[in-house]
C-alpha positions as CSV (number, residue, x, y, z in Angstrom):
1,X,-28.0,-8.8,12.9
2,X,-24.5,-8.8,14.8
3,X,-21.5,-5.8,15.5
4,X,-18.7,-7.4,13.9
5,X,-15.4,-5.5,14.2
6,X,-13.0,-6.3,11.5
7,X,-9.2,-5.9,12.4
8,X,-6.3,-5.3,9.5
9,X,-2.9,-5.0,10.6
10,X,-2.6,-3.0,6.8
11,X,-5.0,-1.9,4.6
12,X,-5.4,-5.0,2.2
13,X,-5.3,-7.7,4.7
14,X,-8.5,-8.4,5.8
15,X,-9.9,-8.1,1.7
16,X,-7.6,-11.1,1.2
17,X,-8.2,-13.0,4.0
18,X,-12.0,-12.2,4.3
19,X,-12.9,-10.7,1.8
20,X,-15.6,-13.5,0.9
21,X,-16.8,-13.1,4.3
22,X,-17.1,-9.1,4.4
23,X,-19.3,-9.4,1.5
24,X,-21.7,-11.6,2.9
25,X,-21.6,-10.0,6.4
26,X,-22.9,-6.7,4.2
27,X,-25.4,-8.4,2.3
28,X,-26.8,-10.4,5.2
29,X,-26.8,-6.7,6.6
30,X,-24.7,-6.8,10.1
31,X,-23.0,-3.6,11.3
32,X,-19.4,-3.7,10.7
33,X,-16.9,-1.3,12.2
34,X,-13.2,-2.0,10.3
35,X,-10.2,-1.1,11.8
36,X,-6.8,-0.5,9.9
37,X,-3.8,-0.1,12.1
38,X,-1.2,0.7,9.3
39,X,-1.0,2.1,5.4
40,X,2.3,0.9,4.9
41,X,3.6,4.6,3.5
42,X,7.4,3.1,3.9
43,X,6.6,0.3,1.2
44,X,5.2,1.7,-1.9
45,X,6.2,0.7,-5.0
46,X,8.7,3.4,-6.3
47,X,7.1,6.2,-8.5
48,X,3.7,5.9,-6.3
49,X,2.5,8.1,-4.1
50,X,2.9,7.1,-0.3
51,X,-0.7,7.7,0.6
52,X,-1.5,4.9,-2.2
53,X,-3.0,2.4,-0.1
54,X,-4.9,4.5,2.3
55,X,-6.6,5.7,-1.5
56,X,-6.7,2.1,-2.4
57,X,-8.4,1.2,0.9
58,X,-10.8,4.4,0.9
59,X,-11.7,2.8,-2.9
60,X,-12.5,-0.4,-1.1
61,X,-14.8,0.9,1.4
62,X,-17.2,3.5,-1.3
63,X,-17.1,0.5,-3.5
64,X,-18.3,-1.1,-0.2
65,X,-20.5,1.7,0.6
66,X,-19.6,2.0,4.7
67,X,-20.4,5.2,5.8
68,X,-17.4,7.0,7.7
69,X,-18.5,6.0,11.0
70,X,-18.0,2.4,10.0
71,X,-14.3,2.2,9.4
72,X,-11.1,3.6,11.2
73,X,-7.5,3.9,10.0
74,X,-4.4,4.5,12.3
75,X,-0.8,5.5,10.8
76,X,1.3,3.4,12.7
77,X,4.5,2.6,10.9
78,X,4.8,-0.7,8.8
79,X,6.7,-3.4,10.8
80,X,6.7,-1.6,13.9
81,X,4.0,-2.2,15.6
82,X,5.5,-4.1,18.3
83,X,6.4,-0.3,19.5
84,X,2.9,0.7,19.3
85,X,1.4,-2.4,21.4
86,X,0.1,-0.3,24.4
87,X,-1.6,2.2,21.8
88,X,-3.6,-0.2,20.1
89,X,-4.6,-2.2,22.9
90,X,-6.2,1.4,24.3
91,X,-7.8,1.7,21.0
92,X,-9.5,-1.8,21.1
93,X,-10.5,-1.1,24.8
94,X,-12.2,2.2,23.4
95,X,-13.8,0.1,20.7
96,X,-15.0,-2.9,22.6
97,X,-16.8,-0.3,25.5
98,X,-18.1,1.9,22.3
99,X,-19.0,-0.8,19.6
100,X,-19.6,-3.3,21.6
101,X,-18.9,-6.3,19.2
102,X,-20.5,-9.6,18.9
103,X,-17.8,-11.1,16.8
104,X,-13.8,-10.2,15.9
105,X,-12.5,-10.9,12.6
106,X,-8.7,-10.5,12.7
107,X,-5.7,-12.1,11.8
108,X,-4.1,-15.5,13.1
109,X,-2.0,-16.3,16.2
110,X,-0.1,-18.7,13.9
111,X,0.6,-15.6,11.6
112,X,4.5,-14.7,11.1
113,X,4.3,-11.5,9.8
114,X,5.3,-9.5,13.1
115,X,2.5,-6.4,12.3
116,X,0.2,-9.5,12.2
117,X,1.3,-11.1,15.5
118,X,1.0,-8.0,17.4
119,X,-2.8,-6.8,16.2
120,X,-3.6,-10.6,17.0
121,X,-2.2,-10.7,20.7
122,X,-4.2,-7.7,21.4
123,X,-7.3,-8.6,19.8
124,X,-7.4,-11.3,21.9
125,X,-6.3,-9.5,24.8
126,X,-9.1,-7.0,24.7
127,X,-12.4,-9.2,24.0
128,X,-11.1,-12.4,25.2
129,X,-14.0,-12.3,27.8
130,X,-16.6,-10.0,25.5
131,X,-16.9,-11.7,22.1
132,X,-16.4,-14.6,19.6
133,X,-13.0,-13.7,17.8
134,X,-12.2,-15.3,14.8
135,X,-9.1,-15.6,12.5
136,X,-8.4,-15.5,8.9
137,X,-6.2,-16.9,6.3
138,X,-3.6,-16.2,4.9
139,X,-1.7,-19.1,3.6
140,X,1.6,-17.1,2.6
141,X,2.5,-16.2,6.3
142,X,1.5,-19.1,7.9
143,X,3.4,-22.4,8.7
144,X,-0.1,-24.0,10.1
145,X,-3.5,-22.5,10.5
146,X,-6.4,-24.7,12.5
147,X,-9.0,-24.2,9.9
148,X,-11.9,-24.9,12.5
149,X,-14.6,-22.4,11.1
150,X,-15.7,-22.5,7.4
151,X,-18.0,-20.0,6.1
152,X,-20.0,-21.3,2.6
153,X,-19.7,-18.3,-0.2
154,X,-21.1,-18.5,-3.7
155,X,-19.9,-17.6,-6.5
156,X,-20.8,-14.0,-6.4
157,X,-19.2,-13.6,-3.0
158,X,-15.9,-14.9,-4.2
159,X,-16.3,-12.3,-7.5
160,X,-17.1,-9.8,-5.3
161,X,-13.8,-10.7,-3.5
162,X,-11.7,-10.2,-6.9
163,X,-13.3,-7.6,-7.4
164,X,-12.7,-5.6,-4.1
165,X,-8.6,-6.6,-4.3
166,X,-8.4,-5.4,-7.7
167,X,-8.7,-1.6,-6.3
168,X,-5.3,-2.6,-4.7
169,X,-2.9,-1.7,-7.8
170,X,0.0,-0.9,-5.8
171,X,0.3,-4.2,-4.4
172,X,-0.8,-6.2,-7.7
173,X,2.2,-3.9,-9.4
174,X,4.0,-6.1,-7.1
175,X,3.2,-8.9,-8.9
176,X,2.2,-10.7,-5.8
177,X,0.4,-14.3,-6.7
178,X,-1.7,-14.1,-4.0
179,X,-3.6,-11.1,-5.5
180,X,-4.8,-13.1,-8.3
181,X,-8.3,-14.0,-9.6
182,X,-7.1,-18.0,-9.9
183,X,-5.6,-18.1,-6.3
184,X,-8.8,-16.4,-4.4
185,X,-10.5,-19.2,-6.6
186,X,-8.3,-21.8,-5.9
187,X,-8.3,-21.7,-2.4
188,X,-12.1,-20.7,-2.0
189,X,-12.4,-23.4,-4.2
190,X,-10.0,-25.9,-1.6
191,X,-12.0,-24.5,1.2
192,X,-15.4,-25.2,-0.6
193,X,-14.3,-28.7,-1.2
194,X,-13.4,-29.5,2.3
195,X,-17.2,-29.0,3.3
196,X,-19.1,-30.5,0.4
197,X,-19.5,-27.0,-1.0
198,X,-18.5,-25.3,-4.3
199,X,-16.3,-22.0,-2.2
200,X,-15.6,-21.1,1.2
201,X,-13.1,-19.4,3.5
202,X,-11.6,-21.0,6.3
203,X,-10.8,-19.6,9.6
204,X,-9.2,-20.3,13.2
205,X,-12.0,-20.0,16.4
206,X,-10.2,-18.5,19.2
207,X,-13.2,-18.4,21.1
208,X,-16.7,-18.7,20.3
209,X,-19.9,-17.1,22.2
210,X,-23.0,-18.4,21.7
């Protein structure tokens, strides 16, 4: 059993980029704690509420069943939180002396999206010294990504995956591919290949602790 902290610069990022992952991490029964640093408010798709994705996100972790102890969701503003560096390095201080984690899940250094490159830079900033911190995928902000980690999922796993995204309507509205059932397939699929398997997800090592 390991404290694994999950890190999302917005609400639906670490579902796509790990959602496989989560699900096994749950089922193998580790304590999770998952962090959310934005809800995006500023880009809803017109004619929905702007608390959508925190209700989309809230869907995610019932379905889930965390308890409210095992997830946390700041409001920073979408795209800026290059202005709220010095605030969410304190909070990963805070969570590294309370949680303790084993292992970091977050996003890539290789990530564009600027959110992305900031919660990244910290999250190595904080535990670069404490814990194994790992980086997911996601292929549409990315120009390279070291895929040095593969985790095997079955075919439930990557279901379950589908199935935890698909709470997301405000983003598939969007008609954004990546939200698909045959791209999380695809690329578990990819992923799966690369190791003999039939699925996987990939994912950068920043630093591994035995």
């Amino acid at each position: 059993m390991k404290r694994v902290l999950i890190l999302s610069p917005h609400t639906d990022d670490a579902e796509l980029g790990a959602g496989g992952y989560i699900s096994k991490l749950i089922e193998q029964g580790n304590d999770l704690l998952w962090v959310v640093f934005s809800t995006a408010r500023e880009s809803v798709p017109e004619g929905m509420t702007n608390d959508v994705l925190l209700k989309e996100f809230h869907a995610v972790v019932a379905h889930l069943k965390l308890k409210e102890d095992q997830y946390q969701v700041f409001e920073h503003k979408v795209r800026h939180l290059h202005s709220k560096r010095q605030d969410i390095l304190e909070a990963l201080v805070r969570i590294k002396r309370e949680f303790e984690p084993e292992m970091v899940l977050g996003p890539s250094i290789n990530d564009y999206h600027q959110d992305h490159q900031i919660v990244a830079n910290e999250m190595i900033r904080a535990f670069k010294t404490s814990a194994s911190i790992v980086s997911y995928e996601l292929p549409w902000n990315h120009l390279k990504f070291e895929n040095q980690l593969f985790v095997e999922l079955q075919p439930e796993h990557v279901e379950h995956k589908i199935e935890l995204l698909s709470y997301y309507k405000s983003q598939i509205a969007k008609k954004r591919l990546y939200f698909t059932a045959d791209f999380i397939r695809g690329l578990a699929r990819t992923r799966g290949i690369q190791i003999g398997k039939e699925y996987a997800e990939a994912f950068e090592v920043i630093r591994m602790i035995d």
